[in-house]
C-alpha positions in Angstrom: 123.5 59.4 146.6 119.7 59.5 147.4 118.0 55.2 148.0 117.0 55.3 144.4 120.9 55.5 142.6 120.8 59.1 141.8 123.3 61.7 143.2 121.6 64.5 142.9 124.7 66.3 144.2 126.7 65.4 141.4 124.7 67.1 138.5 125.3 69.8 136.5 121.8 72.0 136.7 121.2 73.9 133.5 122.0 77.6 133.5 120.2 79.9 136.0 118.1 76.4 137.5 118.2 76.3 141.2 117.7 73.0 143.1 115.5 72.7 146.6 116.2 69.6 148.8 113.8 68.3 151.4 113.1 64.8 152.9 111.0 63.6 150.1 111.7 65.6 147.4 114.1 67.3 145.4 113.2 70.4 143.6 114.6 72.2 140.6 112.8 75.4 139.2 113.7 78.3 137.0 111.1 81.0 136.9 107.6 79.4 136.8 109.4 76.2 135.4 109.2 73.3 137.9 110.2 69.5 138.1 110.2 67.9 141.1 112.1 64.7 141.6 109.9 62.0 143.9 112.3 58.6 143.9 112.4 57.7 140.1 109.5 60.0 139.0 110.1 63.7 138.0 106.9 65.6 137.8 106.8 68.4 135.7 104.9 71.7 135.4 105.0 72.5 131.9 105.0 69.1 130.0 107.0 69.5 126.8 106.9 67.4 123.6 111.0 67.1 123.9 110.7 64.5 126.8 108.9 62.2 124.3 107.2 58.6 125.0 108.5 59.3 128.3 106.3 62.0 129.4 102.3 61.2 131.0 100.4 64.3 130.7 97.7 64.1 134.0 94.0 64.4 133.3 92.0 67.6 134.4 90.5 65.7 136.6 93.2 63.8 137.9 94.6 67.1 138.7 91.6 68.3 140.5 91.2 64.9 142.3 94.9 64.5 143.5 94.8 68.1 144.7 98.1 68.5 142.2 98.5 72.3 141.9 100.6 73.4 139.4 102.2 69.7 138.3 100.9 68.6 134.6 103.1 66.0 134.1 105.4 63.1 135.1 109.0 61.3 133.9 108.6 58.0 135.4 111.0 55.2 135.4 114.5 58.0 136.1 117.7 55.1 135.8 120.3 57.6 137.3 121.9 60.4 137.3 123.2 60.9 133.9 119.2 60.1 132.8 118.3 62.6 135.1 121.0 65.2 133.7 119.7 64.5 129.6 115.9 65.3 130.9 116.4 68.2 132.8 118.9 69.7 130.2 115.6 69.0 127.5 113.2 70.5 130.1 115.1 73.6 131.1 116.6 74.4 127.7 
């Protein structure tokens, strides 16, 4: 279990997604599909409208400005793991 409640270890990644662990982050990708998990935020490369309310599209320029690369989007506010599981099982459907 990571500081922020989630056990990343303990999910059940969507068919063919692969997951990346490093000191700050935790990635999962499939293809060009990313989501990387940053404490209780999960940015998102491809922000789609099945992650509802929950979802904040950046700004062109935000994504200029905060030198971003290919990140769009971001999940804030993650409780644990099972909310994790439900939004990556949207996102990588």
């Amino acid at each position: 279990m990571t500081k922020t409640g989630i056990a990343v270890a303990d999910l059940r990644l969507p068919k063919n997604v692969a997951m990346n662990k490093t000191k700050t982050a935790v990635t999962f990708y499939r293809g060009t599909k990313k989501a990387v998990l940053k404490g209780r935020a999960l940015e998102v490369t491809n922000p789609i409208k099945e992650l509802g309310k929950r979802l904040r599209k950046y700004s062109q320029d935000v994504i200029e400005n905060c030198h971003l690369g290919s990140i769009r989007g971001v999940v804030s506010g993650i409780e644990n793991t099972v909310d994790l599981q439900k939004i990556l099982t949207k996102y990588f459907k």
